[in-house]
C-alpha positions as CSV (number, residue, x, y, z in Angstrom):
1,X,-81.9,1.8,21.9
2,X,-79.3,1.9,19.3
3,X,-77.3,-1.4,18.6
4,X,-74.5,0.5,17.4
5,X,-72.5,1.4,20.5
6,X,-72.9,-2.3,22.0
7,X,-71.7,-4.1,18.6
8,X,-68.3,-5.0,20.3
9,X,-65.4,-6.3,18.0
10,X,-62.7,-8.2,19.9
11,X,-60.0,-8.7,21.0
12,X,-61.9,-7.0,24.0
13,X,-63.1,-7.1,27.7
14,X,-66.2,-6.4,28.7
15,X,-65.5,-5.3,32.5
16,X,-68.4,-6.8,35.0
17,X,-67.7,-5.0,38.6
18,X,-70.8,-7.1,39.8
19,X,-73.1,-4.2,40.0
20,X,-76.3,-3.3,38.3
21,X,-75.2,-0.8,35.6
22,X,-72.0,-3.0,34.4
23,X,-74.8,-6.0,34.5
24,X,-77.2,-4.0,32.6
25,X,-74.2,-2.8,30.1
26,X,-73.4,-6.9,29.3
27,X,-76.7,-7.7,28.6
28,X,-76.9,-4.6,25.9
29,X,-73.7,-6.1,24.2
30,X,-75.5,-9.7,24.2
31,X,-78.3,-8.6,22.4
32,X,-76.5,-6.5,20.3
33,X,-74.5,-9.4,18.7
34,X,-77.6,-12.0,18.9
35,X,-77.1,-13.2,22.4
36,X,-73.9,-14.4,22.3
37,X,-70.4,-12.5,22.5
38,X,-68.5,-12.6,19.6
39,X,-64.9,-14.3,19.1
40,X,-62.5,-12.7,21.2
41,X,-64.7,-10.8,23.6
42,X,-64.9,-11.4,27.1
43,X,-66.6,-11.0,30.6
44,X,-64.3,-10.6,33.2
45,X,-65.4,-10.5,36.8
46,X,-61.7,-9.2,39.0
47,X,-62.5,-10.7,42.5
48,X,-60.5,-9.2,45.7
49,X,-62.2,-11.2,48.4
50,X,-63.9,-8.6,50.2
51,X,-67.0,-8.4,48.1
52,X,-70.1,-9.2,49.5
53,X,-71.4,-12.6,48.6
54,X,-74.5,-10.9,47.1
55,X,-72.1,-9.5,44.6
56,X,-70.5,-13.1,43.9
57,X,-74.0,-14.3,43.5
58,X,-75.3,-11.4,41.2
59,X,-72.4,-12.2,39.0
60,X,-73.4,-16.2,39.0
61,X,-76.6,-15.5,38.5
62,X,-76.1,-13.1,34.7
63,X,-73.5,-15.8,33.7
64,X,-76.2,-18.4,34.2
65,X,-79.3,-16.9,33.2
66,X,-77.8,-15.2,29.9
67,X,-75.8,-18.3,29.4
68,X,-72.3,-16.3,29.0
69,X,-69.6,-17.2,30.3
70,X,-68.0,-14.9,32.8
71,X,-64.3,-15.1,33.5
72,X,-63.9,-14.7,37.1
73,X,-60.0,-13.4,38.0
74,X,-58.2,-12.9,41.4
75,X,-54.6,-10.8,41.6
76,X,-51.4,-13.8,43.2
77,X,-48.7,-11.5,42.8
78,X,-47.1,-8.4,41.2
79,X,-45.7,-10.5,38.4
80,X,-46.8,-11.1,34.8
81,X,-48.4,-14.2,35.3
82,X,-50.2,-13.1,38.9
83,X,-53.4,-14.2,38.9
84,X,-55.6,-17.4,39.1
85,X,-58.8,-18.2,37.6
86,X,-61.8,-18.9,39.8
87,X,-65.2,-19.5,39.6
88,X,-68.3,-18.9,42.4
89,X,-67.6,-22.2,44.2
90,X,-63.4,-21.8,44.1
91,X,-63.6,-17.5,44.7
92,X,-61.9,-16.2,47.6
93,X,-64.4,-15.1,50.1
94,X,-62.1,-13.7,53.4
95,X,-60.1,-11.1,51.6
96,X,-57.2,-13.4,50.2
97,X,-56.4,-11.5,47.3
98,X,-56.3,-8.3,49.1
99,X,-54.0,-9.1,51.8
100,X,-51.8,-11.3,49.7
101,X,-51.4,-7.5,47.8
102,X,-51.0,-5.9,51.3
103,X,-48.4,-8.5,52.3
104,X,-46.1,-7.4,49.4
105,X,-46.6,-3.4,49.7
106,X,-45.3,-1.6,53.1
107,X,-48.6,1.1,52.9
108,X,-52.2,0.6,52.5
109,X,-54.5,1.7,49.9
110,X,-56.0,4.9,50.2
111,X,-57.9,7.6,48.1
112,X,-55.1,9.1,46.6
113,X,-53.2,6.2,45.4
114,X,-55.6,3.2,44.8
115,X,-53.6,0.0,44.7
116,X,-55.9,-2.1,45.1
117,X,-58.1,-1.1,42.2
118,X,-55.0,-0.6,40.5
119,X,-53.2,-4.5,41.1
120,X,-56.4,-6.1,42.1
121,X,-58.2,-5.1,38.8
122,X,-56.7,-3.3,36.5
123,X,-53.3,-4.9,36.3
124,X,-54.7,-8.4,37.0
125,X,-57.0,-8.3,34.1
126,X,-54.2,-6.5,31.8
127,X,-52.1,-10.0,32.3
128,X,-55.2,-12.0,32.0
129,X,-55.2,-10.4,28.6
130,X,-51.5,-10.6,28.2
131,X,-51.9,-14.2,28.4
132,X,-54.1,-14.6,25.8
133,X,-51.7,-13.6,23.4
134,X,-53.4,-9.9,23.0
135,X,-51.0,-7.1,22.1
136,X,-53.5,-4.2,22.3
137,X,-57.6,-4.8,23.2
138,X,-60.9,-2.6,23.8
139,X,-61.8,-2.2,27.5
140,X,-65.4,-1.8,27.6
141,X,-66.2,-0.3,31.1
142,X,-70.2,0.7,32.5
143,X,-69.8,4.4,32.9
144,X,-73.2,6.3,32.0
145,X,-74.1,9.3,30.4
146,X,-75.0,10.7,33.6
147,X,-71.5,10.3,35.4
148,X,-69.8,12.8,32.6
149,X,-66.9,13.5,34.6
150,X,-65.5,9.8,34.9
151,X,-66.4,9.5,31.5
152,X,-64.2,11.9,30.4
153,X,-61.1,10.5,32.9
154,X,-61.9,7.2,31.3
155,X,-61.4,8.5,28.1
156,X,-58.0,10.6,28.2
157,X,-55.1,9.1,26.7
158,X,-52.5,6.9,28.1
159,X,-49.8,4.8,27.0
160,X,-51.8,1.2,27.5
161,X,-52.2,-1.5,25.9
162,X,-56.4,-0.9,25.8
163,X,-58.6,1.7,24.4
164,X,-61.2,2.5,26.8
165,X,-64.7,2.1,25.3
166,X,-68.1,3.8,27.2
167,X,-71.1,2.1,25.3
168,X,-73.5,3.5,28.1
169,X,-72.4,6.8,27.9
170,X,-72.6,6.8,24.2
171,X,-75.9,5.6,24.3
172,X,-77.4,8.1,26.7
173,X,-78.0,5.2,29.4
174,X,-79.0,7.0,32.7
175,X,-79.3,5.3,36.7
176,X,-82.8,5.4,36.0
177,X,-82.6,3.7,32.7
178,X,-80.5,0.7,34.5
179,X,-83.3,0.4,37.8
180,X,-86.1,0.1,35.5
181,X,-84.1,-2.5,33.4
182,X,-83.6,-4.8,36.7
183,X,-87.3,-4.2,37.8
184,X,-88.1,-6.2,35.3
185,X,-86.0,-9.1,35.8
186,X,-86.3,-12.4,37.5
187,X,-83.1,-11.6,39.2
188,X,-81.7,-8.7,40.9
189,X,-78.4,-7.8,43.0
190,X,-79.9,-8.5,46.7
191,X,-77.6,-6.0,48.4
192,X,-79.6,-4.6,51.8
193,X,-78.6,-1.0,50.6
194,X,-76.4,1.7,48.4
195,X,-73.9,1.0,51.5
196,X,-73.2,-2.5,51.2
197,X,-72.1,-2.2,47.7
198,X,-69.7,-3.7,46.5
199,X,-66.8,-3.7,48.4
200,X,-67.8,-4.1,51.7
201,X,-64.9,-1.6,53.7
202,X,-63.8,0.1,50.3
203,X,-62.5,3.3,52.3
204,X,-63.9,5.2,49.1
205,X,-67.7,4.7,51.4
206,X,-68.3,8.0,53.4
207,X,-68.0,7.2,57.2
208,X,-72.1,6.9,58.0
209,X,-71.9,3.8,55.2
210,X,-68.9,2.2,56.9
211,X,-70.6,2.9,60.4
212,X,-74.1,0.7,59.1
213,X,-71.7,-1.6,58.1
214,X,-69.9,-2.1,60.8
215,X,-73.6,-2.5,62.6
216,X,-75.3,-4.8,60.4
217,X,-71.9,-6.9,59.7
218,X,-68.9,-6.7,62.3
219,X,-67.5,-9.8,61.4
220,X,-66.8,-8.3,58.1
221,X,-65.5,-5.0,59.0
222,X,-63.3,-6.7,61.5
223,X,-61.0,-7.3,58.4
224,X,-60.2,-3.9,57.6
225,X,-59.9,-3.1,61.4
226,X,-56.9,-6.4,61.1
227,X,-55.1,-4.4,58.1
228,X,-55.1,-1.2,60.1
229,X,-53.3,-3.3,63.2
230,X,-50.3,-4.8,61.1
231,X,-46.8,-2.9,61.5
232,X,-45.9,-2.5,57.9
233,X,-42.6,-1.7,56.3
234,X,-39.2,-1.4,57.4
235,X,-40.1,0.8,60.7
236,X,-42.9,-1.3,61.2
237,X,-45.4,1.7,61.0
238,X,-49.7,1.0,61.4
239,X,-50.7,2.4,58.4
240,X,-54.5,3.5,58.0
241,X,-56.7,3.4,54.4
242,X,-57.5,6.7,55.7
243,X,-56.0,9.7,57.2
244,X,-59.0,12.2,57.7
245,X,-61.3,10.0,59.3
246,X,-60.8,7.8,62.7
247,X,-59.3,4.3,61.9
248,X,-61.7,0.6,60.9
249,X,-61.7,-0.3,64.7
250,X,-63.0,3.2,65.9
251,X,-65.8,3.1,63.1
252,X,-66.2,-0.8,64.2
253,X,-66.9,0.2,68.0
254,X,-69.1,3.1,66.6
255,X,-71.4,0.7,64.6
256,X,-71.6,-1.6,67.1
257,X,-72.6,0.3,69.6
258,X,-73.5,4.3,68.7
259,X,-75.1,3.6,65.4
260,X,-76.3,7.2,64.0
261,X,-78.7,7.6,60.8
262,X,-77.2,6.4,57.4
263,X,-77.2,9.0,55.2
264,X,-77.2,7.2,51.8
265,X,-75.5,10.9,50.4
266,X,-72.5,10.0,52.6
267,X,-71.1,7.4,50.0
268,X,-68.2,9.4,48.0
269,X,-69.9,11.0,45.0
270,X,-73.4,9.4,45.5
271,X,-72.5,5.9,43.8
272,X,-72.7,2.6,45.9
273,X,-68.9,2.1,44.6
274,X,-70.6,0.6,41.7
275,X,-67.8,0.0,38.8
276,X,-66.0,2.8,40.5
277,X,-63.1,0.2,41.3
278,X,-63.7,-1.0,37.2
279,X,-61.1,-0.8,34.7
């Protein structure tokens, strides 16, 4: 595989969602520059609180077994200096990040407009970057060659302070090319399937994913179900993550009791939300 697309030149982030295919996309930039990152390049993990603690442990796991450091982020507030760094031990494991977001917005996420990825991530790492003196930096995001449309929406211009940067893409890096990678490692992301990835509600999972969620972990899915309940803004409205499917505790009673066959397809666009919340 060519060096050339991983040979990252800082100031720059390389963005880690804590899947395979943005794992597989750090270790290509590691031994592209020797096995190191070079001055002014970073990992950054963005937690929200609701990932599964596979995820947080997949993340651990790279840091220690490449021996990079990983910065590991959570949002605090809509403010330039709103965020905290954590580590595996100190990261917030019961949605913190998330409803402290929630707290401050009188909606909820949805598909259409995608706060969460948008404060949680995006704008959390932008002032983690802000605070490192950076006035303009390379994003580095794990998008292959075989996801061409969200390549090309990574890649149109906006008025940021980043330049997005697909290495995988460039480099013809396919889902297969990424599984038989992390075959052959002594580690691997121990998710139970495509629908527990990564986010464990994200509302972006097709309803038969959220369902087998809701079976194999109720006390998880119980949080989403908890957003849904709170009046929000000045009318003190229930707001739902989504409007054209029944609400968290509807899909909660269905997995708990009615479970019907996953059908892995069911996840939005046939990913296991894997980097799709990346920046």
């Amino acid at each position: 595989m060519s060096v050339k697309p991983f040979a990252i030149a800082g100031p720059a982030i390389i963005s880690v969602s804590g899947g395979r295919t943005s794992g597989y996309m750090l270790r290509q930039v590691l031994e592209a520059n020797g096995g190191t990152l070079p001055t002014d390049v970073y990992a950054v993990f963005a937690n929200t609180g609701r990932e599964m603690p596979a995820t947080l442990d997949f993340v651990r796991d790279m840091g220690a077994a490449w021996n990079v450091p990983i910065v590991w982020l959570e949002f605090t507030a809509r403010r330039k200096d709103g965020f905290r760094v954590v580590n595996h031990n100190s990261a917030s494991r019961n949605g913190e990040p998330f409803a402290a977001l929630l707290s401050a917005q009188s909606g909820l996420p949805n598909p259409v407009q995608r706060s969460c990825t948008t404060e949680m991530k995006i704008r959390t790492i932008k002032r983690w970057c802000q605070a490192q003196g950076w006035a303009r930096w390379l994003n580095v995001v794990g998008l292959r060659a075989d996801e061409p449309g969200r390549v090309t929406k990574a890649k149109q211009p906006r008025r940021d302070q980043w330049t997005m940067a697909t290495p995988l893409a460039e480099a013809g890096v396919t889902v297969n090319d990424v599984a038989k990678f992390w075959r052959a490692q002594p580690f691997d992301l121990a998710l139970a399937g495509r629908w527990e990835g990564n986010c464990d509600g994200c509302f972006l999972k097709g309803r038969s994913a959220i369902i087998r969620m809701a079976h194999d972990h109720p006390e998880r899915m119980q949080w989403w179900a908890d957003m849904e309940a709170i009046p929000r803004g000045t009318n003190n409205v229930k707001r739902r993550f989504r409007s054209d499917r029944e609400n968290y505790e509807t899909l909660l009673y269905a997995g708990q009791h009615q479970l019907v066959g996953y059908d892995e397809t069911m996840i939005e666009g046939g990913e296991p939300c894997d980097g799709g919340c990346g920046v």
